[in-house]
N, C-alpha and C positions, 0 to 999 in steps of 0.2 A: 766582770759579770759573766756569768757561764748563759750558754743559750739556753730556751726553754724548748723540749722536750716534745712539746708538743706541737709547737711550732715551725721545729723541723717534719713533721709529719706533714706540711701541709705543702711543703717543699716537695716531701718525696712522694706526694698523692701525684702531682702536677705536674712533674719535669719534665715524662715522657709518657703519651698516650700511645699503644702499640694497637695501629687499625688494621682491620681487616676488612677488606675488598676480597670482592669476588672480580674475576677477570671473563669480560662480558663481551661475545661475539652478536655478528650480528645476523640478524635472519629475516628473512622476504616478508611482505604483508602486513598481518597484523603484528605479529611477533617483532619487525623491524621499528613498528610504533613504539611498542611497549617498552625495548631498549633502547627509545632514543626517550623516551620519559623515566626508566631506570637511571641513566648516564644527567637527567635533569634532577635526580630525587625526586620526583614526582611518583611515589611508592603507588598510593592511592591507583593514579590513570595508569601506571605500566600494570598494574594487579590483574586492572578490571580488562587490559587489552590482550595480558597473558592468556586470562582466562578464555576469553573468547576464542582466542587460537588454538586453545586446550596445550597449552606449552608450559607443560611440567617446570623444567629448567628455569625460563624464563619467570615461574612464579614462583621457585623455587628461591632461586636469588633475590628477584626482590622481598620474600620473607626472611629475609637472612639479612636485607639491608633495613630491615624494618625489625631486625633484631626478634624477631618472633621465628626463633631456629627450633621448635619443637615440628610447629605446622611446615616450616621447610626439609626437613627431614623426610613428614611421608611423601612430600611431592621429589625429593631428590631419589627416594627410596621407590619410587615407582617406576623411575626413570632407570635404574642402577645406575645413578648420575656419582661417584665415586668423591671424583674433586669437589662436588656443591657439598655432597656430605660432612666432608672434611673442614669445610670452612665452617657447616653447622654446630657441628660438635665444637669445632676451635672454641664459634664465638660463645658455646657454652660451657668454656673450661677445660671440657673433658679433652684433655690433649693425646691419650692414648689410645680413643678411636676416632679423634683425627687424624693421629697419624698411620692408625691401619687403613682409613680408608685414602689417604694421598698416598701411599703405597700402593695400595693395588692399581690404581692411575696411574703409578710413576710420576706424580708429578711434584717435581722441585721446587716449584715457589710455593707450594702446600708447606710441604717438607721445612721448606725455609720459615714459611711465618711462624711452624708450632717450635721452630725449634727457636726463633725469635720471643715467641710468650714465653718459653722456659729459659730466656735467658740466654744460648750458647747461640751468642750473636757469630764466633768464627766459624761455626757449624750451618747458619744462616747465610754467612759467607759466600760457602761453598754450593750450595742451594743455590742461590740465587742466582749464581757464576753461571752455574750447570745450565740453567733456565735463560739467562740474560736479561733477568728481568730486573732493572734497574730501580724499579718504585721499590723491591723489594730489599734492594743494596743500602739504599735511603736508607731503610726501616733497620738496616741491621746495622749501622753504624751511625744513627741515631738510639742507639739504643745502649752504644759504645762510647758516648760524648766527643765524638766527632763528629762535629756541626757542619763545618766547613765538604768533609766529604759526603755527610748525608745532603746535603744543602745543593752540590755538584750531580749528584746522581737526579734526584727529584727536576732540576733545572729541563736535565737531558733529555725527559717525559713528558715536562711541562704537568708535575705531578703538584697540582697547587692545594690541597691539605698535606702532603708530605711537607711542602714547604710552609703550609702554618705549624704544622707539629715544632719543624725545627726552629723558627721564632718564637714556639712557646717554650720551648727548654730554653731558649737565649733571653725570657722572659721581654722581651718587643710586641708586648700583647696586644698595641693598634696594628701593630705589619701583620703581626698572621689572623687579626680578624678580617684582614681584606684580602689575604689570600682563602681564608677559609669563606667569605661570603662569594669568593669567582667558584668555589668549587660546590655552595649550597653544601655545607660540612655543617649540622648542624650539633653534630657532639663537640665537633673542633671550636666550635664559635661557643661553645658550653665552658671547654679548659682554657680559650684566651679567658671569658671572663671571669672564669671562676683567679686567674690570674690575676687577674686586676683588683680584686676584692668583692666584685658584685654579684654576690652569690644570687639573690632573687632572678635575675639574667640569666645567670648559668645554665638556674635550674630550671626556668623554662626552655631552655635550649634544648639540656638535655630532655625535656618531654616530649617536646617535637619530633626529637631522633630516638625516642623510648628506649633511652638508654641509661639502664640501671646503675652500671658501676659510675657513671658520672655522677646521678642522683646519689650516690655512695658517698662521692670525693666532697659535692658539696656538703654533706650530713659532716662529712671528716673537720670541713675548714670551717664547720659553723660549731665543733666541740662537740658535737651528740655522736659519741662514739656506739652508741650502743644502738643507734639505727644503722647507723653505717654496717657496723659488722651485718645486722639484720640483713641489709641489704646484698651485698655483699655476698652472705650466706646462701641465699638465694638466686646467685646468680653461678655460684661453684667459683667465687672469685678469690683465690687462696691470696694473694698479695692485697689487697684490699682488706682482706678477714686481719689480715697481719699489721696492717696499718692500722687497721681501729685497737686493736690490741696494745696495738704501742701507745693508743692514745689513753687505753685503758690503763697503763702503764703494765699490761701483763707480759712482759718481756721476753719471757722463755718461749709460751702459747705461741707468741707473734713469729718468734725464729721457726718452730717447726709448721707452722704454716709456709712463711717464705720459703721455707727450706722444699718446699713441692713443688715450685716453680723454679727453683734455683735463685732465687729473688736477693742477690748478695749487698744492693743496694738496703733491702728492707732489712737483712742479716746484719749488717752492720753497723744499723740506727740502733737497733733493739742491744746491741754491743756497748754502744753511748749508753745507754738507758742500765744494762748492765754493769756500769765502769770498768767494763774490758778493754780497754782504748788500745791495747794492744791487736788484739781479734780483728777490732771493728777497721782497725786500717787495713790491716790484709785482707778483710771484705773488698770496701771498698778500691782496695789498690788492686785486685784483681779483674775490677770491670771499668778500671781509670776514674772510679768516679773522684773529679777534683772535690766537686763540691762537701761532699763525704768527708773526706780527707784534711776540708777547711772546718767544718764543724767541728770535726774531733778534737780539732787543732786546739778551737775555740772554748771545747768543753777542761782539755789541758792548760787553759790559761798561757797558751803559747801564741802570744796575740800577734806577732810580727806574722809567723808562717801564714795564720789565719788570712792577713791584710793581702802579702801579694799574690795568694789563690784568687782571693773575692777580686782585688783588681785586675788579673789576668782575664777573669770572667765577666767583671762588670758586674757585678753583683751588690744592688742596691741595698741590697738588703742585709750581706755579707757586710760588708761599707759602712752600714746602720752600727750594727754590733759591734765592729772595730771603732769607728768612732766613738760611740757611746762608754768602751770602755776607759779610753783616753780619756773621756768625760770632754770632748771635744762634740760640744749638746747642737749648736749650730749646725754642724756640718750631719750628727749622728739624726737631726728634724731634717734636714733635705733631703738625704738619704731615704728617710724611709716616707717622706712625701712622694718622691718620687717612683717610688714602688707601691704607692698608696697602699700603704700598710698601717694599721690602724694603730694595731698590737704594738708593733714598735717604735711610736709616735706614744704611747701611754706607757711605753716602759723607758722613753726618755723624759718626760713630763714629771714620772715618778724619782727617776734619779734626780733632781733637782729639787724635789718637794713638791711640784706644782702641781696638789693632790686632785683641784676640780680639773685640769685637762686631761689631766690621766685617769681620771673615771671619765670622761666623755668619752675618752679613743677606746676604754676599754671596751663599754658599753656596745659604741656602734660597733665591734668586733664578734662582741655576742664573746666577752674572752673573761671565762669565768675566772680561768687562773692568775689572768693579769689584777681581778678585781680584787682575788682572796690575798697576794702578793701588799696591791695598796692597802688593805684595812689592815693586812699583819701590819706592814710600817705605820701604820696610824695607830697601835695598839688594840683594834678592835677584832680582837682573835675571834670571837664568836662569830661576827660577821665573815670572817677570812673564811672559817670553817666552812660556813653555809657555802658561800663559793664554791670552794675545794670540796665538796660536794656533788655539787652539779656538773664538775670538771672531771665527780669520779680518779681526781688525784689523791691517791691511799697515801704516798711518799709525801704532799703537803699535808696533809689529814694529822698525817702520825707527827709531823715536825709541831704544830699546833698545838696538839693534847701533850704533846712532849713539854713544848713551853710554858702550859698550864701545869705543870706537874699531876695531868693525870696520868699517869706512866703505864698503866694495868689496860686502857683503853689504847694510849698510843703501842704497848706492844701486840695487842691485837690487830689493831689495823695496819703495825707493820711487816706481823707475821705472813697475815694476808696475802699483801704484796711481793710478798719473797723477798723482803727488805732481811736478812736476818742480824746483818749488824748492826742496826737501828734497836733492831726489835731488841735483841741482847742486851743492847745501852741502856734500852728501859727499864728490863728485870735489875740491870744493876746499878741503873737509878732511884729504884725502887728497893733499894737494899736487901734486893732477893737472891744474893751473890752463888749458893748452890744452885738453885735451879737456873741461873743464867749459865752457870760453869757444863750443866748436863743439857742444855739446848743446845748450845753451842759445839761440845764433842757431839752430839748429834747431827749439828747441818754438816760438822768436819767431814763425818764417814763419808758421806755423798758426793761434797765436793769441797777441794781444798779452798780455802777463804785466806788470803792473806790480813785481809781488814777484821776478819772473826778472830784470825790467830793473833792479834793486835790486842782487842778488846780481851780473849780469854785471857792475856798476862797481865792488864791494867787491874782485872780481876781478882788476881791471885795476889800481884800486887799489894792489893787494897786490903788482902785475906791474912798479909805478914806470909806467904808461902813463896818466898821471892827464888829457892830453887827453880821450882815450876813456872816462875813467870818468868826468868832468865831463859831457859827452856822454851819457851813460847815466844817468845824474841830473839834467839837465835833462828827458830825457822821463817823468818821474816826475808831471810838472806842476807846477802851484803850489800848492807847498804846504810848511809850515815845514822838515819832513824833508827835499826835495828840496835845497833853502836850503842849509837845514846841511852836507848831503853833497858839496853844491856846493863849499863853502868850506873844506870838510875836504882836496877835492882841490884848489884854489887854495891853499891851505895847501901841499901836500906839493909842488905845484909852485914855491911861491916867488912865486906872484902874489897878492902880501899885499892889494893893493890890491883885485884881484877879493873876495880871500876877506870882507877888511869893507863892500864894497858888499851882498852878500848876507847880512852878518849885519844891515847897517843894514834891509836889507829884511822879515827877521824880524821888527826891534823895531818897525817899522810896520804891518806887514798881520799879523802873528801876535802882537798883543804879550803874549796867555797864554798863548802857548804853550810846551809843558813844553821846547823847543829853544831855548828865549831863553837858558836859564843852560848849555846847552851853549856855546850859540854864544858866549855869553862868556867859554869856558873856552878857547878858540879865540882871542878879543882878547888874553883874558892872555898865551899862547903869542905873537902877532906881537908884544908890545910888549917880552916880554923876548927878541924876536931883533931887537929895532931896539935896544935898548938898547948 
C-alpha cells in the first residue's frame, strides 16, 4: 500500500513551527510593567502600559507579538528601531527587508532567524554562534532534525516553547502542551493540538495568538486546500502556499513556491507527488530529513527501509503504514490509535473490508479521499467521484472516469493535472492512437518523460509500427523492462533472432529479475513458431 499524498502534507504542515521572538530588555516605570506583562503574553495590559509610557519599542514588539506587523512597523519606524523592523517584516514573509534592516543593526540573531525561515540552518549556525544566542541554536537545529541538540540548547535558556517545538516534531504532543502552557505559547498549544487530531482546539488556539499561518495548517489538515492557500496567500507565506498546492495535487506550482524559501522538505514531497523518488531523496537527504526519506521509501514499496526509519523515530504513524502493509491489522489499529489518527484507523478498517468503521474514522477525519478510496472499493464510483471532488484530487478524479470508460473526461482532468501519462493512456484507450502519438512528442520536447516514452511505444506497438516502438524502448535505458519491451516488439516484427539476443541479456545482467519469466514466456512463443 503506497502512502496517501495528502496525508503526508499534514506531516510536513506540523513537524516544525519556526517562531520568532523578539528579544526584550527591560526599562524603569511604566515601561518595566508593560514588559513584564509582554514576557506574560498579556498583549492587551503591556499595549495599554506601553502606550502610556509613549514607548514606541515597547509597543512596537508587543504588536509584533500580537502578529499585527503592519501597525508595528510605524511604531519601529518612528523609533528607527532597526532589529524590531526586522523581526516585523520576518514575521510578514518579506525576508529581504528583514534582512536589510538586521543588517544595518548588525544584528545576528536577526540575521540567524531570517536565514533560519529560508531554510540555511548552517548559515543560522553561524549567526547565532556570533550572537550566543542559544534559543536561537535550538531553532536552527531544530530545523535540522536534531532533537537531541535543539532540545540541549533550549534546556540551557530554560526556553520552554523552544522545547514544546521539539516535542512537537518528536510528536509527544501532551509533553510540549505543558511546556508550551509554562510559557502561555499560544500558537504552540495550537500545533501540539493540531498534532493530536483536534483541529476545533487548534483553531481556537491559533485565534487567540491571531495567528494566520496556524489557521492555514489547520484548513491544510481538515482537506480545504483552497482556504489554506487563501490564507496562506495572505500572510506572504510561500511554504504554506506550497503545502496547499501539494494538497491541490498542483506539484510543479507547489515546488516553485518552496523553492523561495528554499523549503527542500516541501521540494521533496512535491517530488513524491512527481514520481521523481530519485529528486525527492536528494531533497530530503540534504536537510537530513529521515522522515522524508522513510515516505519515499514507502511510496517505493521498499517497506523494510521504510520500518527501521519510522522505528528509529518512533513514529506511529510510520509504524501504522508498515504494519498495515504486512496486513499485520492489530498492531497497524494501535499504531495509529496511538497517534490518534483517524485516517489511518479507516484505511485499516478498509483493508479488511470493514466498510462501516472505515467510513466512521474517515468521516470524523473530514477525509474526503479516504471516503472516495472506500466507495471505489465498494463499486460506487459515482459516489467516489463526488468525494474526489471535494478532496479536489484530479489524479483520483481521472482514475474513476478512466474506470468508467469515459476516457475523453478522464484525459481532461488528467491533462489538468500535469498527469500526462495518464492522460495519454486515455487518448489511447480511446482509440485515438494519432493524437495520443502528437501529445505525447509534445510534453517530450519540454521534458523528458521515461513513463510517456513507455506509453508512446505501447502505442506504436498497437499501430503494427514496431521499428518506432523498439526505438521508444530502447530509450528507456538499461534496464530488464526496456529488454523485454525490446523483444516483445522484435517478437511482433518477426526478428526472432533480435528478440532472444535481448532476452539472453536479461538472463545475464538481470538474472532476478521479475522479467526473466516473462521473457521466457516470449522463448516459448519463437520455438512454437520455429516449430
Amino acid at each position: 500500500m503506497k502512502t496517501s499524498l495528502t496525508r503526508l502534507l499534514i506531516i510536513s504542515s506540523i513537524t516544525i513551527l519556526i517562531s520568532i521572538s523578539g528579544y526584550y530588555g527591560i526599562k524603569l516605570g511604566l515601561s518595566a510593567v508593560g514588559y513584564r506583562y509582554l514576557e506574560e503574553r498579556e498583549f492587551d495590559k503591556a499595549l495599554k502600559n506601553f502606550a502610556i509610557a509613549d514607548d514606541k519599542k515597547g509597543q512596537g514588539t508587543t504588536l509584533n507579538g500580537m502578529k499585527l506587523y503592519d501597525q508595528a512597523i510605524e511604531k519601529f519606524q518612528e523609533e528607527k528601531d532597526y532589529s524590531g523592523l526586522g523581526n516585523s517584516y520576518l514575521g510578514k514573509g518579506e525576508y529581504s527587508l528583514a534582512e536589510e534592516n538586521y543588517k544595518k543593526n548588525n544584528d545576528k540573531s536577526g540575521l540567524g532567524l531570517v536565514a533560519c525561515a529560508k531554510r540555511n540552518f548552517d548559515d543560522a549556525i553561524k549567526y547565532f554562534t556570533e550572537d550566543n544566542d542559544r534559543s536561537g541554536m535550538g531553532l536552527a537545529y531544530l530545523g535540522k532534525f536534531e532533537y537531541d541538540k535543539a532540545e540541549d540548547y533550549f534546556k540551557s535558556v530554560n526556553d520552554y516553547s523552544g522545547l514544546g517545538l521539539v516535542e512537537c516534531a518528536r510528536k509527544n504532543y501532551d509533553k510540549a502542551l505543558e511546556y508550551f502552557e509554562k510559557s502561555k505559547d499560544w500558537s504552540g498549544m495550537g500545533n501540539a493540538y493540531l498534532g493530536k487530531g483536534e483541529f476545533d482546539t487548534a483553531r481556537q488556539y491559533y485565534q487567540m495568538a491571531n495567528d494566520l499561518n496556524g489557521i492555514g495548517k489547520v484548513y491544510v489538515a481538515e482537506r480545504k486546500y483552497e482556504d489554506a492557500f487563501s490564507i496562506f496567500k495572505k500572510n506572504n507565506n510561500a511554504s504554506g502556499m506550497g503545502t496547499a498546492l501539494l494538497g491541490l495535487h498542483k506539484y510543479n506550482e507547489a515546488i516553485n513556491q518552496f523553492k523561495k524559501v528554499n523549503d527542500q522538505q516541501g521540494i521533496g514531497l512535491a517530488y513524491i507527488g512527481l514520481k521523481n523518488y530519485e529528486q525527492a531523496f536528494q531533497n530530503f537527504r540534504q536537510i537530513n530529513d529521515k522522515l522524508g526519506e522513510a515516505l519515499t521509501y514507502m511510496e517505493l514499496e521498499d517497506i523494510e527501509r521504510a520500518k527501521e526509519i519510522f522505528s528509529a523515530m518512533k513514529d506511529n504513524y510510520g509504524l501504522g503504514l508498515v504494519a498495515l502493509d504486512n496486513r499485520n491489522i492489530d498492531e497497524a489499529l494501535s499504531n495509529f490509535k496511538n497517534n490518534n489518527d483517524y485516517s489511518g484507523m479507516g484505511l485499516t478498517h478498509l483493508a479488511v473490508k470493514d466498510f462501516k468503521e472505515a467510513e466512521e474514522n474517515f468521516i470524523k477525519y473530514n477525509d474526503h479521499d479516504g471516503l472516495g478510496s472506500l466507495y471505489a472499493e465498494q463499486g460506487y464510483y459515482e459516489k467516489a467521484l463526488e468525494e474526489y471532488k471535494q478532496s479536489e484530487n484530479l489524479n483520483a478524479q481521472g482514475d474513476i472516469l478512466y474506470k468508467l470508460q469515459s476516457y475523453d473526461d478522464a484525459f481532461k482532468v488528467f491533462d489538468q493535472a500535469i498527469l500526462y501519462t495518464k492522460a495519454a493512456s486515455a487518448l489511447k484507450e480511446n482509440n485515438k492512437l494519432d493524437e495520443a502519438i502528437s501529445y505525447i512528442e509534445e510534453k517530450l520536447q519540454s521534458a523528458y518523460n521515461l513513463e510517456l516514452q513507455e506509453v508512446l511505444g505501447e502505442i506504436y506497438l498497437e499501430k503494427g509500427d514496431y521499428g518506432s516502438a523498439e526505438t521508444c524502448f530502447q530509450k528507456l535505458g538499461e534496464s530488464p523492462k526496456s529488454l523485454y519491451l525490446q523483444a516483445k516488439a522484435n517478437l511482433k516484427s518477426g526478428d526472432y533472432q533480435k528478440a532472444e539476443d535481448c532476452i539472453a541479456q536479461i538472463k545475464v545482467k538481470f538474472p532476478q529479475s521479475s522479467y526473466e519469466q516473462k521473457a521466457e514466456e516470449i522463448l516459448s512463443v519463437i520455438d512454437n513458431l520455429n516449430c
